[in-house]
Every structure is written in C-alpha cells, then in structure tokens.
C-alpha positions in Angstrom: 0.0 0.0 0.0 1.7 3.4 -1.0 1.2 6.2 1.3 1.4 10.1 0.8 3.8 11.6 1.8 1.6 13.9 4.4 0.8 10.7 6.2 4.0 9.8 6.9 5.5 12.6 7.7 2.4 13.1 10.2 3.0 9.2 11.9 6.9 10.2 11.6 6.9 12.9 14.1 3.9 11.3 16.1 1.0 13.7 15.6 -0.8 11.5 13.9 -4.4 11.0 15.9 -7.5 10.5 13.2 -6.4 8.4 10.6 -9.0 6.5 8.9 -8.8 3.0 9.6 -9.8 0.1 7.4 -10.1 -3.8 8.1 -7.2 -5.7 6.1 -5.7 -2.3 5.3 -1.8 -2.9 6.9 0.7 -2.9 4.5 1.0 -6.8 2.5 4.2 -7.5 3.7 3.0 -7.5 7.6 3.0 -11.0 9.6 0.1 -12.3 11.5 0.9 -13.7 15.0 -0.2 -16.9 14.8 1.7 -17.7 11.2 2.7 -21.0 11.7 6.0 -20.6 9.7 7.1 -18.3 12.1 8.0 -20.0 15.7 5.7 -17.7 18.0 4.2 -20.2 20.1 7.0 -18.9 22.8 5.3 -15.7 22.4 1.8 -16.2 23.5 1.2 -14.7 26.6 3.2 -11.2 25.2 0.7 -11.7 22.2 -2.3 -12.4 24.6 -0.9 -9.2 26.5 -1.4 -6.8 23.4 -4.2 -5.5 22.3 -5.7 -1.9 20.0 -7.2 0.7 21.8 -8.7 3.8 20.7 -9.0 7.4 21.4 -5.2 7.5 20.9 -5.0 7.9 17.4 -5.8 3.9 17.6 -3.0 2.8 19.0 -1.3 -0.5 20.7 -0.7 -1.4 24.4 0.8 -4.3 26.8 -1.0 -5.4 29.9 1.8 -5.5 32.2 2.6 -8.0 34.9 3.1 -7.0 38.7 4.6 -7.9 41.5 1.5 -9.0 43.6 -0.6 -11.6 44.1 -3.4 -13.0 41.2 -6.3 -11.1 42.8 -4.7 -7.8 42.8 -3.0 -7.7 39.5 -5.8 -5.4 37.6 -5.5 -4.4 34.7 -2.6 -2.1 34.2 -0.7 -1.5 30.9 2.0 0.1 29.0 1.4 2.5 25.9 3.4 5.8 24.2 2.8 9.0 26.1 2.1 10.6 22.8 -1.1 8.1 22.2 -2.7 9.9 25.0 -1.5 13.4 24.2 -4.5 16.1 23.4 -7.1 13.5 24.2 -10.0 13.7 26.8 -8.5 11.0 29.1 -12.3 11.3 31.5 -13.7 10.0 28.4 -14.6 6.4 27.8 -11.7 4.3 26.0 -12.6 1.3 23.4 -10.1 -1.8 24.3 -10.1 -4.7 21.6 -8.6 -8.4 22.6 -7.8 -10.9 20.5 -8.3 -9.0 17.4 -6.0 -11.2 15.4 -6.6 -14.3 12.7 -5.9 -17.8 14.3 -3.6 -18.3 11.6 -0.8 -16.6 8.7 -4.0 -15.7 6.1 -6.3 -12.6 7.1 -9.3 -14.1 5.7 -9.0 -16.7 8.5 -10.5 -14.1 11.1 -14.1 -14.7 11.6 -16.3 -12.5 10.6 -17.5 -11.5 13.7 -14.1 -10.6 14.9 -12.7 -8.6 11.7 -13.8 -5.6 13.3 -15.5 -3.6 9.8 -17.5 -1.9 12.3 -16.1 -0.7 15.7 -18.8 -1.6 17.8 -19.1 -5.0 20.3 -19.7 -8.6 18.0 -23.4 -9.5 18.9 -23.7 -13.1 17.2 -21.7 -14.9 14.6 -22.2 -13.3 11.5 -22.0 -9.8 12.0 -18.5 -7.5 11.0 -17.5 -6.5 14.4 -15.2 -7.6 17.7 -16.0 -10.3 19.6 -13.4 -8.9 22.6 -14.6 -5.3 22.8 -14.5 -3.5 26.0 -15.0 0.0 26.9 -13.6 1.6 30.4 -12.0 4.9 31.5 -8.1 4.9 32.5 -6.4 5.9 35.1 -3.2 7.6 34.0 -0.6 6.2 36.6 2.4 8.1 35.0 3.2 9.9 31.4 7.0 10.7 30.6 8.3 12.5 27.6 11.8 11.3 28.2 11.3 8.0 26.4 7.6 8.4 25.5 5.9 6.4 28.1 2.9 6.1 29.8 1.4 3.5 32.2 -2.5 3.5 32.6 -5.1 1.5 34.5 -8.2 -0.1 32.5 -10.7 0.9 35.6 -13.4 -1.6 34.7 -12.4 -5.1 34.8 -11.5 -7.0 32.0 -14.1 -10.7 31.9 -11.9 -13.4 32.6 -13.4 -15.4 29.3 -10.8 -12.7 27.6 -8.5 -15.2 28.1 -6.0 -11.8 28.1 -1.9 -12.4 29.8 0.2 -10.2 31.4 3.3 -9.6 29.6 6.8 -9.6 31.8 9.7 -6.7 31.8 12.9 -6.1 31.8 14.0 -3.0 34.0 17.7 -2.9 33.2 19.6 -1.6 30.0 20.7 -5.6 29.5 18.2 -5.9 26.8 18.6 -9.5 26.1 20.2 -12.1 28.3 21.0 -14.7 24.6 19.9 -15.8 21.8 17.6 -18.7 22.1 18.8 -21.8 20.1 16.2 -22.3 16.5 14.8 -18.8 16.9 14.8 -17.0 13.8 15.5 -13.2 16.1 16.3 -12.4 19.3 13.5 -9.4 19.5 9.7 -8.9 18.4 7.3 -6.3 18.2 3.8 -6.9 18.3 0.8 -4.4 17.2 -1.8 -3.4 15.2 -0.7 -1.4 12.2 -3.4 0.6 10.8 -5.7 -1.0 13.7 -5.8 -3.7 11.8 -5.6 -7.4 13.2 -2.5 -8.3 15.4 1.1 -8.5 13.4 4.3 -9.5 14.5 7.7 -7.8 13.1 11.6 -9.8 14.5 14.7 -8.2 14.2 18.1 -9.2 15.0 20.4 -5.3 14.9 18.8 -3.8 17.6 21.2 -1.1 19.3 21.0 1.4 21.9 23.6 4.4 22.8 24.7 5.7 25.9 26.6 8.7 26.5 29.5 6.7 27.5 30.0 7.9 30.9 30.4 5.0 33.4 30.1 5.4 37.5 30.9 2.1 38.1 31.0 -1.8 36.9 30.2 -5.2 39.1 30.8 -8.9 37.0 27.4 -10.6 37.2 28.3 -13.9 36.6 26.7 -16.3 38.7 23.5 -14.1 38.6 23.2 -14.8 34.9 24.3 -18.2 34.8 21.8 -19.0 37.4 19.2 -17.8 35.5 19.7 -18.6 31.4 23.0 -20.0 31.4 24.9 -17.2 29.5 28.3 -16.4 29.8 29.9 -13.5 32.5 28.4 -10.3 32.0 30.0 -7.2 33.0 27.0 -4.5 34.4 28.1 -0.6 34.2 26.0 2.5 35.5 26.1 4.4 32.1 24.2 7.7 31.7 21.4 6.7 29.2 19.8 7.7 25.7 16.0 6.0 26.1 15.8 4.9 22.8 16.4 1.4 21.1 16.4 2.0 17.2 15.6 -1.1 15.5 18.3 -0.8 12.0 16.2 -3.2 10.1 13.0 -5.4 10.7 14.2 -9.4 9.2 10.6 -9.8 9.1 7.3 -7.2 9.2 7.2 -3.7 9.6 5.3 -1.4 11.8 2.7 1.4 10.7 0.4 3.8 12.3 -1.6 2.2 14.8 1.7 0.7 16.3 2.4 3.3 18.3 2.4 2.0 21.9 3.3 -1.5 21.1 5.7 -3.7 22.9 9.5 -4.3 22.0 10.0 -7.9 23.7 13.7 -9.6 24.1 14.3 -13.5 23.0 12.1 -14.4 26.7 9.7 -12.0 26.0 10.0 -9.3 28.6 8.8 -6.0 27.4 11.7 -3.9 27.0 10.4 -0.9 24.7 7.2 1.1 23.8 7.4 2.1 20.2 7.5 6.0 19.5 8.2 6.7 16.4 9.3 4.4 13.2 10.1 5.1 9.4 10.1 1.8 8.5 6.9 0.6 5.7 7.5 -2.8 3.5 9.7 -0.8 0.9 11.8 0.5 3.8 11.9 -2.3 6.8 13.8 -0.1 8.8 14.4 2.9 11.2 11.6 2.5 14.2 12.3 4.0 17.6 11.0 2.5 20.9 11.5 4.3 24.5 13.6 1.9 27.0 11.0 0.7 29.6 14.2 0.7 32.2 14.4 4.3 31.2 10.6 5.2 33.0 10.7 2.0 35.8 12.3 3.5 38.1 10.0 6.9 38.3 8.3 6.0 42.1 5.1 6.4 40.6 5.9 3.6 38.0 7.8 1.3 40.5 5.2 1.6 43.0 2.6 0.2 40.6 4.7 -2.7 39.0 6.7 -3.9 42.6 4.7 -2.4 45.4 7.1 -4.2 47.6 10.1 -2.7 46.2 11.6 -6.0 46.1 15.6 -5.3 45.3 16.0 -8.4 43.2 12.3 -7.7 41.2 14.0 -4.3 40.5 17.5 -5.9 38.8 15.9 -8.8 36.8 11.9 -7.9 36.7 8.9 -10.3 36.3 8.0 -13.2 34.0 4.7 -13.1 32.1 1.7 -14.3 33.7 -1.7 -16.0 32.7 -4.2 -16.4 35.7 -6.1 -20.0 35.5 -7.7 -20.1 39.1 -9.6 -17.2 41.1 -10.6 -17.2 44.6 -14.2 -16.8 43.4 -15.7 -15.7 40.2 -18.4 -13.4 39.8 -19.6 -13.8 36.0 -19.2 -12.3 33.4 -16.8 -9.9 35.0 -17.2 -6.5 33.5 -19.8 -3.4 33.3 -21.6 -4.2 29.6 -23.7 -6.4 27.9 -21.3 -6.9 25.6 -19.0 -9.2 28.2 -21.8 -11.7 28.8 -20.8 -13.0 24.8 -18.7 -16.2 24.5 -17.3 -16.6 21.7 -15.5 -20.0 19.9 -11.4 -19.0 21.0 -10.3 -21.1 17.6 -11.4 -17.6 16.1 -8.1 -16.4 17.6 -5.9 -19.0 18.5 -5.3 -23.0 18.1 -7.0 -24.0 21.1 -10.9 -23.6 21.4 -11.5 -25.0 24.8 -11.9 -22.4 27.9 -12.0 -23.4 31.6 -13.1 -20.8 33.9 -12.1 -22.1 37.5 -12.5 -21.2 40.9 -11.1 -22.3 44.4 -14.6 -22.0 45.6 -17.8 -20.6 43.9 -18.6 -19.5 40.3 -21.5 -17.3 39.5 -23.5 -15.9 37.4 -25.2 -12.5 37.5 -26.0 -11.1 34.2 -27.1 -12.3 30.8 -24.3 -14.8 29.6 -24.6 -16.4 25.8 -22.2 -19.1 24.8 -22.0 -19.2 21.1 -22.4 -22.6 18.3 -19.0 -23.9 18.0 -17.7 -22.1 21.8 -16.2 -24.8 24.4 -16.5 -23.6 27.8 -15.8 -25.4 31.2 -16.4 -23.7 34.6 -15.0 -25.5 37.8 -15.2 -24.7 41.5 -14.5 -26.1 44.5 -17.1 -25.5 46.1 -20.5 -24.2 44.1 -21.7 -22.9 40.6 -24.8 -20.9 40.3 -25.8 -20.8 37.2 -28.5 -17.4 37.3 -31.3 -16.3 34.8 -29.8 -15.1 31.3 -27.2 -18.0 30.9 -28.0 -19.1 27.3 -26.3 -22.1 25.5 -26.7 -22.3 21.9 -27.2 -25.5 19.9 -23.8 -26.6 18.7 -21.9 -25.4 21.7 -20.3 -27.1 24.3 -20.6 -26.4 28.4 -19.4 -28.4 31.0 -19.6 -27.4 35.0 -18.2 -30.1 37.6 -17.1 -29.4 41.1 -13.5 -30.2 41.0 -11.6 -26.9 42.0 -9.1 -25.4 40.0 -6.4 -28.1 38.4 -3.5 -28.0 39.5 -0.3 -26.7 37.5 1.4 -28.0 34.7 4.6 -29.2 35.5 7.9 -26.8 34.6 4.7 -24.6 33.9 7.3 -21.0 32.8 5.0 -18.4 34.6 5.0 -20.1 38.3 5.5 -16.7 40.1 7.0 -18.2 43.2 9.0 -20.6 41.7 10.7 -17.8 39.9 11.3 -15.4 42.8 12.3 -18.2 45.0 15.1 -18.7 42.4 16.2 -15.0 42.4 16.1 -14.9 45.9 18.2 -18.2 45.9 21.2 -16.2 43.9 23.7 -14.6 45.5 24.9 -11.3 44.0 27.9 -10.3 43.6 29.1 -6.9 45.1 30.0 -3.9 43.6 33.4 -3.4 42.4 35.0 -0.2 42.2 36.8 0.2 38.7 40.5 0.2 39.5 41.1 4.5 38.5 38.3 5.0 41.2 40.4 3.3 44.1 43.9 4.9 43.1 43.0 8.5 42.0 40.3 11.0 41.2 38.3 10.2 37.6 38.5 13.4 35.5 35.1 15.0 34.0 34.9 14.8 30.9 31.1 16.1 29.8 29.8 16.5 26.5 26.0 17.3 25.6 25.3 16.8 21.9 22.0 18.5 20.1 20.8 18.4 16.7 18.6 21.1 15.8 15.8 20.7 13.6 15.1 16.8 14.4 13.9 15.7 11.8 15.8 18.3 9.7 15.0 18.9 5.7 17.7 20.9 4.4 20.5 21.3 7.4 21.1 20.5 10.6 22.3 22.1 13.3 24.5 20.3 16.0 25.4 22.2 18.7 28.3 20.7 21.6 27.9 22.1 25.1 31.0 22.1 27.1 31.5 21.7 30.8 35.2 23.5 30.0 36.9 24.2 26.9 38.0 20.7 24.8 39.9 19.7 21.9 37.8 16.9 19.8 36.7 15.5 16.5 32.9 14.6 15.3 32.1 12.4 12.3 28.5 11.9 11.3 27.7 8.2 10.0 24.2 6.6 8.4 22.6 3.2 9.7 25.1 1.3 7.5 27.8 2.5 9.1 29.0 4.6 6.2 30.9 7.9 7.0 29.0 11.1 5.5 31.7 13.6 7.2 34.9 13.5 9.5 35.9 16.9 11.1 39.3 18.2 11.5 40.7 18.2 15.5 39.8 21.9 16.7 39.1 23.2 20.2 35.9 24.6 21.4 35.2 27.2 24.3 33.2 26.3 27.4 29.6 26.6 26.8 27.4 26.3 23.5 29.1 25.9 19.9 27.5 24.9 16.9 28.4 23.8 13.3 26.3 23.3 10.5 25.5 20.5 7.5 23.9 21.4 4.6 22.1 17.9 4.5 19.7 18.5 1.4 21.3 15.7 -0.9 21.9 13.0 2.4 18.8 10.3 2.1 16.0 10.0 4.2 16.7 8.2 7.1 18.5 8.5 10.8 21.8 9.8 11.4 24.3 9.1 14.1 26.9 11.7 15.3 30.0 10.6 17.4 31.8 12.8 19.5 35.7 11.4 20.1 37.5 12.9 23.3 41.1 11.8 24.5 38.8 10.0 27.1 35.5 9.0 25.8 32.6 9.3 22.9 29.8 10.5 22.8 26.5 10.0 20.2 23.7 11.7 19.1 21.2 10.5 16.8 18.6 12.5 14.0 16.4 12.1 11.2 17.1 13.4 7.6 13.3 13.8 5.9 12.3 15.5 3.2 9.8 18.4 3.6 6.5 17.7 1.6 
C-alpha cells in the first residue's frame, strides 16, 4: 500500500491521531501472529498481552505483569505517552482483545471478529469484535523522556478474555541470549493501521549511551543461574531512552503501532514504540522508548513492585496468565457486551476455555455461549448458574465441582518458583573500577543537540561544554557509512554549533559521534524530506 507523503510525515513525528482505519488495510508484507512458519508459540502470553485501543490515534498497548498476588494484579498496561497526548483521558476508552486471525491468512478471522465496524460482536455473523470492552483509565504516569505512559483499564477485564500479562525487563541488558532455533532475538507486536495483530523480529537492535560509566560489578553467577549465559560485566552508564531497530528481518510497523511492545528472545517487554520510518519498501528505522528508562519513576515502581523488592527491581517479572480465582463473579465486566462467549479457535489453536475457581462460580448477568464455543467452569465448592445463561445448539458447556487443576509441570509463569530462584542467587558486590580506588576520575562532559530533528535541508549540532575541549565529530548513516569527519579543533566552554547542509543526504537516521582523548559520545537525527 503506497502512502502520501503527508501521512508519513504526520505518523513520523507522532502527531498523527485521526487516521482513517480500514479492516485488512496494513501494509502486504505485515505478519500475523499466529503464522505458523514463524516459531511464535514462545510468544503467547506477550501476544495475549497486546491489544488496539482507541481514542489515541488507535494505537497499541501491553498489559503488564506485577509484583502481587493474582487477585490484585488489575488491569494495568503500557502504551506511548504521545497516544494519550491532546485527548479527553475522562472519556470512555474502546479496548479490543484478541483482534487477530488464528492463523498466517487474514481471511481466516471470523467475521465476527474482523472488526469492519467498531462496535461489540453480537452473534456470529455480524463485522465486528467479539473482545470489545470499553472503560475509562487511570493515568498512573506519562513521561516525555522515552515516551511512556502507564495507565489503569478501571473496569475489569471478563476473565473469558483469556488476556496475559506480559513480563519486563528493568535494566539496559536488553537480552540475556539468543535462544537456540529462533529466527530473532527481538519482536514487536501491534496493530498497524488497527488492523488485526502482526508480528515484526529483528536481529540489529542497538542502543547508545553517553559513554559515561560510575561504576561496573561482573554478574556472573546471577546470569548463569538464571539462562546460562556467559559472564556479563554491568556498568552504571548515563542513558539515551531509545532502542532503534536498523532493520525489521521480518514485518514492519505502521500507524496504529504506536504504543506497542518491543520484547527480548524471553519475551520481557523492553520498549514502547515511538516513532518508526520503516513501511514494507523501507523495513527499517523504528524508535522504541527503554522501559528501564521510566521504571524507576516511584510512581511507575510503586505500581509494578509495590514491595520494592531489590532483586524484582535488577531482573523484573516473567509473564503471567491467571487459570484459578478465589471466586468468580460472571461475566466480570460493566456491559452487555462481556456476557458474549465466543468459539477461541477464532483467535488461536485451542478452542477450549475453563473458567475455575477455588470455591464458587457465579453468574449474575445475561451470559450467551455461542455454536461452536467450548467452555468449562470448575469450582471447589459451588456454581450458580442465574437467569440469562444461554447455550446455543452446537456449543459445548461443562460445570463439575473439582476446583481449579492443578499446574502444569515446569509450567514458565509459576510466580513463586521464579522469585524463590532469584532470591536463591547470591549477588555479587559492587566493584569499584581500579582509577576509582587509586586516584580521582577526571570530568569529561559532553552534551550533543541536533537542531531541527527531523531536519530537511541542514542540521544544526550544537556541543555544550562543561570547559573548553579539543575533539573531533564524524557523522555516520545506519550502514555504518561515513558522510563527514571533522578536523581536531578546540571549542570554548559553553554552547558551539556547526552546521551541514544535508539537502542531498537520504532520508533516514543519522548518528553523530563525539571522540575525546577519554571517551565518545553520540547523538542521533532524522534526515526527511519536507512535503
């Protein structure tokens, strides 16, 4: 699909808000989640977390795991502060789940979930969602230094959702590995154009610092412990909070992926996407904010570890699914639309359902199970089926007193098992780097800024100084190619600034590095064509 040149340049700089929106309207070279060639079984619960939303210029979000027990996980998620900018955020929001095809072809989506119209599925042969929930937010925290937000759905989500809550990673160690037979170490998932859920992999994911250490401990046993990798070497570096994604290997991303989740090889979140060039012609050149940038705001930390756990804070939290409640109140939400049970083979491989309960199930507003939906409910101690529960012919229902079943075993989202394990490491302590114990470390404090960003015709990069320096700058593309090299010269304390005609570079981003005697420093921008 070729767009104009005003629409991109709109989604570039993140102002778009009111696109129109069309089903099957992503670009043809996009991935759906469930495409069997492509190993995403491993991904489930971060695909289960995403979901499209809408005011927000229709854009993606993660439900995001926390550090507290099943019943008081609710229903928090992670999203680009610019989705939110300018809009009414008293207003009711429109949240749709499991907006996807169960399989790689888009014509595989049921008709009642390819979402022609916006509204809430009704029955089987309508054009609508069949996972449509509406609910105010509660805006926890929104952060323009890495474009971040974290917001509360206020109405509960109905369990039949089947949603997950994806994990996180809350240091800058992106990625503890590759994973042996993955085709890419990172994924983002979405819902380009608000269409149904894609999936884009990459392998050249990199991230800049400003180079300027405090301090560096060896990790080694905490790592092996945990995924086996080799010794890694953790440093305090003053941080940029972006990842830049240098080329998708499989997908791209669009408008309407704004928001979505960047997720390393065991798929904790580790980037909200904020603002991309890349299209199918150009897989390339996408922007997410570091989530480790924003986690440790309180407000943000207090939400996601209320305990403030030390070793939840290094290493984060697994995804989660919940498969037992206490007690269940049904259907769970604040609409008639969350009494509608829908077949889950319409989304996924697996059709069957069980709702369970340590001790009572119920019933207490108009619930419709749908020809071709299999749904279980078991509790330990009663189900109360109430006035309203309909079965269609060609369903299937089952309700037994049994409790809920017990885990899998080596099930990968066992909460306790996995902070028993952290808890069972034993860190190692900091180590001072050996200039820090024999003498004083020199200052040595560069600030780089490229002014316009995105620039047209030239750019402006102006050096502040903490005291008058000798250095060189060269400026390089994404394939590493030099496009200038400056001669040694020495600049005055304070601002200076030199300028690049950049009219005949190509479109794309930029890197400048800074080389001291003692260290480098980078700063990124976009060359883009005016319309």
């Amino acid at each position: 699909m070729k767009y104009s040149l005003v629409i991109f340049l709109l989604y570039f700089l993140c102002l778009n808000h009111s696109y129109a929106q069309y089903w099957d309207e992503s670009e043809y070279c996009n991935i759906n989640v469930n495409d069997p060639t492509y190993p995403n079984a491993w991904r489930k619960k971060t695909i289960d977390a995403t979901f499209r939303y809408e005011p927000g210029g229709r854009c993606s979000g993660v439900l995001i795991n926390r550090n507290v027990s099943d019943g008081n996980i609710g229903f928090y998620f992670i999203t680009a502060r610019h989705c939110l900018v300018g809009d009414d955020l008293n207003q009711e929001f429109d949240f749709y789940f499991n907006y996807q095809s169960p399989d790689e072809n888009n014509g595989s989506t049921h008709q009642s979930n390819e979402g022609r119209d916006e509204e809430q599925s009704e029955s089987l042969s309508d054009n609508k969602h069949q996972y449509h929930h509406e609910s105010k937010i509660n805006v926890i925290g929104m952060y323009t230094w890495g474009d971040f937000a974290l917001c509360e759905i206020e109405t509960p989500l109905p369990p039949h959702f089947n949603v997950s809550y994806a994990g996180w990673n809350p240091n800058f160690l992106n990625n503890p590995g590759t994973i042996t037979g993955f085709p890419v170490d990172y994924v983002g998932i979405h819902h380009p154009m608000g269409d149904i859920k894609k999936i884009s992999g990459t392998t050249q994911l990199i991230t800049l610092n400003l180079g300027i250490s405090s301090g560096c401990y060896t990790a080694t046993s905490f790592f092996d412990a945990l995924f086996g990798t080799s010794t890694q070497v953790i440093c305090n570096y003053t941080d940029i909070p972006w990842y830049n994604v240098i080329l998708w290997n499989y997908g791209t991303t669009e408008p309407g992926s704004s928001g979505s989740g960047l997720f390393n090889s065991i798929n904790r979140l580790i980037g909200a996407l904020h603002f991309g060039a890349a299209s199918c012609s150009f897989s390339a050149l996408d922007s997410y904010g570091k989530f480790h940038a924003n986690y440790h705001n309180q407000a943000v930390r207090n939400v996601l570890n209320p305990p403030n756990e030390r070793i939840i804070n290094l290493i984060g939290m697994p995804g989660r699914k919940i498969t037992c409640y206490d007690n269940l109140t049904l259907p769970g939400g604040a609409s008639n639309a969350d009494g509608y049970y829908f077949p889950a083979e319409h989304y996924q491989d697996e059709n069957k359902i069980t709702l369970s309960a340590n001790n009572d199930i119920t019933t207490n507003k108009n619930i419709t199970v749908f020809n071709g939906a299999d749904y279980e409910f078991t509790a330990g101690n009663s189900i109360t089926l109430g006035p309203g529960f309909r079965v269609h012919s060609g369903a299937n229902f089952r309700a037994s007193i049994q409790g809920c079943p017990s885990p899998k075993k080596g099930e990968m989202d066992n909460k306790q098992q996995f902070i028993d394990k952290l808890r069972a490491i034993k860190l190692p302590e900091y180590e001072k780097p050996e200039e820090e114990n024999n003498k004083k470390v020199e200052t040595d404090f560069i600030v780089i800024r490229a002014e316009p960003n995105p620039a047209s015709q030239s750019i402006n990069l102006k050096f502040v100084l903490d005291t008058r320096k000798s250095f060189v700058y060269q400026i390089f593309n994404t394939y590493g190619q030099l496009m200038f090299s400056s001669n040694d010269k020495t600049y005055q304390k304070g601002i200076s600034t030199e300028t690049h005609n950049i009219s005949d570079w190509a479109n794309g981003m930029y890197i400048v590095k800074v080389i001291t005697d003692k260290k480098a420093f980078t700063k990124q921008f976009v060359k883009m064509d005016s319309y």
